[in-house]
C-alpha positions as CSV (number, residue, x, y, z in Angstrom):
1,X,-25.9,-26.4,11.7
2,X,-29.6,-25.5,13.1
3,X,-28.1,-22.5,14.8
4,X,-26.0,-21.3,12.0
5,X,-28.6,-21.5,9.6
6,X,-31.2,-19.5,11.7
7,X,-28.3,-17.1,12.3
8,X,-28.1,-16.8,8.3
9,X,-32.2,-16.8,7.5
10,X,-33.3,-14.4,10.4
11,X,-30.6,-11.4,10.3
12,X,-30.7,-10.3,6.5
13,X,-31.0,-6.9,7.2
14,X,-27.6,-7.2,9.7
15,X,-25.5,-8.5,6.8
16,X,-26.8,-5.5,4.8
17,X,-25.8,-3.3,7.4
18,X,-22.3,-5.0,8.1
19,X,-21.9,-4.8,3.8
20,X,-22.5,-1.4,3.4
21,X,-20.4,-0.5,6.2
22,X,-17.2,-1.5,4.7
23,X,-18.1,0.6,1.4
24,X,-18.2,-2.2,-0.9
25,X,-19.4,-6.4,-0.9
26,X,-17.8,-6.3,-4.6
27,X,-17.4,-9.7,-6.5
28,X,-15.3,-10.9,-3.6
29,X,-17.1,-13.4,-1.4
30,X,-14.9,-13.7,2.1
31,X,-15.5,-14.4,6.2
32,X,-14.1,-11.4,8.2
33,X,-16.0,-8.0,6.3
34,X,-15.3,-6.6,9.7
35,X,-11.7,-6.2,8.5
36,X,-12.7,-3.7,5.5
37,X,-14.0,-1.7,8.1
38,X,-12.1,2.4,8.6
39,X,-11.3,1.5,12.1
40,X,-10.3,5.0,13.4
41,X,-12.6,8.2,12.7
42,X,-10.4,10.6,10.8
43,X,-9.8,7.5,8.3
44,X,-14.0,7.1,8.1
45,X,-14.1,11.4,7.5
46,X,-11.9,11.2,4.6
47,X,-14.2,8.6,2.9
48,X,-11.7,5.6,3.6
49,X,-8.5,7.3,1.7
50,X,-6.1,6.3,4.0
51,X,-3.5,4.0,2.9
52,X,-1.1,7.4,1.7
53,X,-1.7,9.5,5.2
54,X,1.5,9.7,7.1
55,X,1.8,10.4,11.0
56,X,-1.0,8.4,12.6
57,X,-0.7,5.2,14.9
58,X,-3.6,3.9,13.1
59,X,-2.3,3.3,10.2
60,X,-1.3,0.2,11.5
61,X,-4.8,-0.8,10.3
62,X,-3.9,-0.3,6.4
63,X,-0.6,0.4,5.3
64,X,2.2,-0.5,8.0
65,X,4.7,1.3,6.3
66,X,3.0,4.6,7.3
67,X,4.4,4.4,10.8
68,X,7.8,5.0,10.2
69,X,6.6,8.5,9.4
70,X,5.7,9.2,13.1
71,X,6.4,12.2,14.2
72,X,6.8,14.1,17.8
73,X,7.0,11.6,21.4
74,X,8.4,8.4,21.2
75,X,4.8,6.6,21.8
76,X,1.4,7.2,20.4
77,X,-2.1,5.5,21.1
78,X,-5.6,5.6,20.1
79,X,-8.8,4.3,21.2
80,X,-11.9,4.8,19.5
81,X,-15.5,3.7,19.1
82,X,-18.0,3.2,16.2
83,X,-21.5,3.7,16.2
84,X,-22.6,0.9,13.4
85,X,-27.0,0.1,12.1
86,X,-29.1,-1.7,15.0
87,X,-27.3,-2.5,18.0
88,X,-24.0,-3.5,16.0
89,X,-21.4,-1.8,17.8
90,X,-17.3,-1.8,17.0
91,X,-13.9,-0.3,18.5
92,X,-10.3,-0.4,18.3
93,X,-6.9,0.7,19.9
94,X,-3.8,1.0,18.7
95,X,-0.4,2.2,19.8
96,X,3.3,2.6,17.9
97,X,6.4,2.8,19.8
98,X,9.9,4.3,18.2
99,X,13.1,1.6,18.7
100,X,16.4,3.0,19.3
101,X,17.4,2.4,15.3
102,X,14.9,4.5,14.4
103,X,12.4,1.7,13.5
104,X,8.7,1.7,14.6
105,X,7.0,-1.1,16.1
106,X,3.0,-1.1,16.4
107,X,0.2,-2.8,17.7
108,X,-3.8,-2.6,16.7
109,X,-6.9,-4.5,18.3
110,X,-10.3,-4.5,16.1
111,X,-13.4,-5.5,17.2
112,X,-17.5,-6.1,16.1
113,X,-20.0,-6.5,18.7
114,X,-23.2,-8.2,16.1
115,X,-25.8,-8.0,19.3
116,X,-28.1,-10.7,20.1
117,X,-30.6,-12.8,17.9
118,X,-33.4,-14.9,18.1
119,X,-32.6,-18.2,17.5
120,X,-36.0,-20.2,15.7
121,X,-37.1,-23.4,14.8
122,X,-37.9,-24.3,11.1
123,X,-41.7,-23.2,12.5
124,X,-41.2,-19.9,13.7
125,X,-41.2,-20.8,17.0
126,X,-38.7,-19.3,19.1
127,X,-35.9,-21.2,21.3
128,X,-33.8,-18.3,22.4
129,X,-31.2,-16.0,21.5
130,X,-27.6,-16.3,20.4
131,X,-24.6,-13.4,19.9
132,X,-21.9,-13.3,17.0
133,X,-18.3,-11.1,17.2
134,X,-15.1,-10.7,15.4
135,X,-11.4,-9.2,16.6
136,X,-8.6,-9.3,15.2
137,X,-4.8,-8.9,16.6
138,X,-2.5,-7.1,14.7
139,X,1.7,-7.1,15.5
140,X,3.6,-4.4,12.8
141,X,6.8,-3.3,12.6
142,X,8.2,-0.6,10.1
143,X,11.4,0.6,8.6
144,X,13.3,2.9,6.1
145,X,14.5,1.6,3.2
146,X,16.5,4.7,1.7
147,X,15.6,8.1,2.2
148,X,11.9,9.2,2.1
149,X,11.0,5.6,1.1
150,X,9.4,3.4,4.3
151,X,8.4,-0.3,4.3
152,X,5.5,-2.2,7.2
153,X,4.8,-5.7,8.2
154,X,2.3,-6.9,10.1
155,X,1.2,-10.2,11.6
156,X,-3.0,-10.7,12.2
157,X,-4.4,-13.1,14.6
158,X,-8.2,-13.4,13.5
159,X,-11.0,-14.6,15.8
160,X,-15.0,-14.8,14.8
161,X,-18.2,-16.6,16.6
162,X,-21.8,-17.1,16.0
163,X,-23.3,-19.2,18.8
164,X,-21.7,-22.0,19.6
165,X,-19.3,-21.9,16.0
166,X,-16.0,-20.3,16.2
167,X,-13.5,-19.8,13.1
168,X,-9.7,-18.3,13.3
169,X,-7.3,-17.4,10.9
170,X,-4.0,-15.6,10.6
171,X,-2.8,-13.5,7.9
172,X,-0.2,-10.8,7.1
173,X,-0.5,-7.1,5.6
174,X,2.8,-4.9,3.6
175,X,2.8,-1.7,2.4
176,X,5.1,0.7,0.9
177,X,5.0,4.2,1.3
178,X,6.9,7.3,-0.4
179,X,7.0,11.0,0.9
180,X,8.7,13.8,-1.4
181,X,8.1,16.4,0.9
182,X,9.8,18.9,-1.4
183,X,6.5,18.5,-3.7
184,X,4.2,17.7,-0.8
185,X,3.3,14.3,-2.5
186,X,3.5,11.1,-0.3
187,X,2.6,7.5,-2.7
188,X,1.1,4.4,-0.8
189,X,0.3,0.5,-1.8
190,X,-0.4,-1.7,0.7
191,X,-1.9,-5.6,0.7
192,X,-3.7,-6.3,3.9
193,X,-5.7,-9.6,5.0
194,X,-3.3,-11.9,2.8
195,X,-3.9,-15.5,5.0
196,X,-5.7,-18.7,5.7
197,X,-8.2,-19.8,8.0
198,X,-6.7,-22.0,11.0
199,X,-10.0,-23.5,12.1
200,X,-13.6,-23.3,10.1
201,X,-17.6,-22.4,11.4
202,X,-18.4,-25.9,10.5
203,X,-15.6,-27.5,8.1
204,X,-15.8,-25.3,4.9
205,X,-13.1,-23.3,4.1
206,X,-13.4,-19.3,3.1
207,X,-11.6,-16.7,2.2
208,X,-9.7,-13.8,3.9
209,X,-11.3,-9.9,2.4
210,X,-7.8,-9.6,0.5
211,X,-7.4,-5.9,-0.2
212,X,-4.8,-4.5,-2.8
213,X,-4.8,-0.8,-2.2
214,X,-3.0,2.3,-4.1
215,X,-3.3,6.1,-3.0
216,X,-1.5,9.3,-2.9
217,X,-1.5,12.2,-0.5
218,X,-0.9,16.1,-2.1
219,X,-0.7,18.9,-0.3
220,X,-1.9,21.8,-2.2
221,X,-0.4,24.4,-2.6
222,X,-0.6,27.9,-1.2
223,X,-3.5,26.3,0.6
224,X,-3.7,24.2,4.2
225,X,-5.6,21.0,2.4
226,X,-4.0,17.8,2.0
227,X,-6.1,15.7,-0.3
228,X,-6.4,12.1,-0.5
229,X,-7.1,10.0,-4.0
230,X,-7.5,5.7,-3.1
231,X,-8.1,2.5,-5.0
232,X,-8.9,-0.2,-3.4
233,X,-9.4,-4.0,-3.3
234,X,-8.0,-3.4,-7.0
235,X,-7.4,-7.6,-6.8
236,X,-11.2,-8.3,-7.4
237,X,-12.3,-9.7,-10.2
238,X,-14.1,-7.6,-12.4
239,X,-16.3,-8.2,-16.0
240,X,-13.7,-5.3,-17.4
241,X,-10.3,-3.6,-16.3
242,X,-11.4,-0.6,-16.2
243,X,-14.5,-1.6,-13.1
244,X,-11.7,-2.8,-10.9
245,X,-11.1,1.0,-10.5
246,X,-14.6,1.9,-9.4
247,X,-14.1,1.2,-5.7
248,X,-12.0,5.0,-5.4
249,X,-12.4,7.0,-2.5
250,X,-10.8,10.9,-2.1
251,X,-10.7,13.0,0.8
252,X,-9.7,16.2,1.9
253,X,-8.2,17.4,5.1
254,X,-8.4,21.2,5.7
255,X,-6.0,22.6,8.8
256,X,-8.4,25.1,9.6
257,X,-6.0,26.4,12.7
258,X,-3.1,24.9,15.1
259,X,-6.1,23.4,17.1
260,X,-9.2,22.4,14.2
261,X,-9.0,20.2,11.3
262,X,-12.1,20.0,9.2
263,X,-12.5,16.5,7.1
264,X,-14.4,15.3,3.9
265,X,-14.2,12.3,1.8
266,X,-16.6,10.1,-0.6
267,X,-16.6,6.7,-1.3
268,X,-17.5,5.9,-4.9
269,X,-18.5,2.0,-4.3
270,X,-20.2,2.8,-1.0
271,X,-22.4,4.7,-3.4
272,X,-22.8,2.6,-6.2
273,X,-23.9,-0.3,-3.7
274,X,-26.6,1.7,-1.5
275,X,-28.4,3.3,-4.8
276,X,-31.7,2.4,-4.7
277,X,-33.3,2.4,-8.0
278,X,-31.8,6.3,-9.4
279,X,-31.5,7.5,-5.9
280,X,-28.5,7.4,-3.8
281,X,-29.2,10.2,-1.8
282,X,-26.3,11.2,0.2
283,X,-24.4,8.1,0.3
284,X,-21.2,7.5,0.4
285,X,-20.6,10.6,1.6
286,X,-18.4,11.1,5.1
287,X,-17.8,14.8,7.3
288,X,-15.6,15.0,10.4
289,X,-13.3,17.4,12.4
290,X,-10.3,16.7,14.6
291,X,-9.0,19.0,17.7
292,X,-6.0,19.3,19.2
293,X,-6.1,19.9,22.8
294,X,-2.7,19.7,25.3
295,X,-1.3,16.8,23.4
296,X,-4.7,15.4,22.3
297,X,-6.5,14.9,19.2
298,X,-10.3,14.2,19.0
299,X,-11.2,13.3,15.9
300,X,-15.2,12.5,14.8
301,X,-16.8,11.5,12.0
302,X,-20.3,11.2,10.5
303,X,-20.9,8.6,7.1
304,X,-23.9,8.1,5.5
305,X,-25.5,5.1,4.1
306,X,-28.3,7.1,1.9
307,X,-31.9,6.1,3.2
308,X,-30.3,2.9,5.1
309,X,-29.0,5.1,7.8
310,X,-25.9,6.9,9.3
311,X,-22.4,5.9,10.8
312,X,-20.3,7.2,14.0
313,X,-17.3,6.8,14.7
314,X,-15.4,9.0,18.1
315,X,-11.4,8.4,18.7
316,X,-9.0,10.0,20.7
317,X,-5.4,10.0,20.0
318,X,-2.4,11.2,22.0
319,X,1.3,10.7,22.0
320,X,3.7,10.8,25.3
């Protein structure tokens, strides 16, 4: 336990940074934040407002269901990177394949690189240094339940160390999602992250980030913006009802041309839990863009954490 509890006393400021990075801590206390994490960038631009986008291999990451609304070749990956605080680094791929019945299967890998720490006796003095990572597997498969109205699965194989402790879990994610294209509305729900740990750090039992998500998609009209309203992890416990909503995120997606999107979003409990004192500054706050190249899309976006610092994340998607 020597290790583990250096690892906890001597890298406060990297659980800070790993907090705000998901957007919220909340009053849920769980192992595998990483999870919470917007693993591709267009999903970061739009403030985390995700679970009701439609068309996008990655949203094997938070609502299943939304790969049945695949559009154009009959496969579609995407690998990207995110810039995290420090020397924390994360990516992910992820890929979605059309079946002869017209379901979709998909496939996602997430990772966190934590960097390397000083390990320390109770004196200060310094033994030598240690690492810590996450990943997580993820196996979906989606379908169409009647017209407009699309279901997803998935299966998660989780995986974290620090040192010499190691703890896996498994869990499962489903989501719903409804497109009425006639009014340019698409709905979303999706519960990711719902399991149990398989093996422990050092024989206590913890929690999975369970996250009970709502959102809808609206394309305005007369206008090329789609925007984005989320709730998420509505399944923490709050003092009132009405807090549980707090943790909204909305995002807009402007087609500025066949070749440029331009992104925003904000993250309402990103904000609320970087203020420092009054002052917030720009957290919570996320930019992006997105080009289309020859059957590519680059996507970027930027996401600040106020005066604690600023996020990147760089994807590239393409479909054959």
């Amino acid at each position: 336990m020597g290790i583990l509890s250096t690892f906890m006393r001597r890298s406060t400021l990297f659980c800070v940074c790993a907090a705000v990075s998901v957007g919220s801590a909340g009053a849920q206390t769980s192992a595998y934040r990483f999870l919470l994490n917007d693993a591709s960038a267009r999903a970061a631009a739009l403030g985390g407002s995700f679970v009701a986008m439609t068309d996008d291999p990655n949203l094997v990451f938070v609502n299943p269901a939304g790969l049945h609304t695949l559009t154009g070749p009959d496969r579609a990956v995407s690998f990207g990177f995110f810039k995290n605080l420090l020397d924390v680094n994360a990516g992910y791929a992820s890929g979605a394949l059309h079946l002869y019945n017209g379901a979709v299967v998909g496939a996602g890998v997430i990772y966190t690189n934590y960097g390397s720490f000083s390990e320390r006796d109770e004196l200060g003095n310094e033994l030598g240094s240690f690492s810590a990572g996450d990943f997580a597997l993820i196996a979906g498969y989606a379908d169409e339940l009647s017209p407009g109205l699309s279901y997803g699965v998935n299966l998660r194989f989780i995986y974290s160390s620090i040192a010499g402790y190691r703890s896996t879990a498994a869990a499962s994610d489903a989501g719903l999602l409804y497109v009425i294209p006639e009014n340019g509305l698409t709905l979303g729900a999706s519960l990711t992250n719902l399991g149990l740990q398989l093996s422990t750090y050092a024989g206590t039992k913890e929690n999975l980030p369970l996250d009970f998500s709502v959102g809808v998609s609206k394309q305005v009209e007369h206008l090329p913006l789609l925007l984005n309203l989320n709730f998420r992890q509505l399944n923490v416990d709050e003092s009132s009802f009405f807090r549980r909503f707090r943790r909204f995120a909305i995002g807009g997606e402007f087609t500025a041309s066949d070749v440029f999107r331009l992104r925003f979003g904000f993250d309402n409990a990103r904000r609320q839990d970087l203020k420092i004192g009054q002052s917030a500054g720009l957290a919570g706050f996320s930019v992006g863009a997105g080009v289309l190249v020859s059957g590519y899309r680059f996507d970027y976006a930027f996401t600040s954490l106020g005066k604690v610092g600023t996020l990147h994340r760089v994807n590239i998607t393409l479909g054959f």
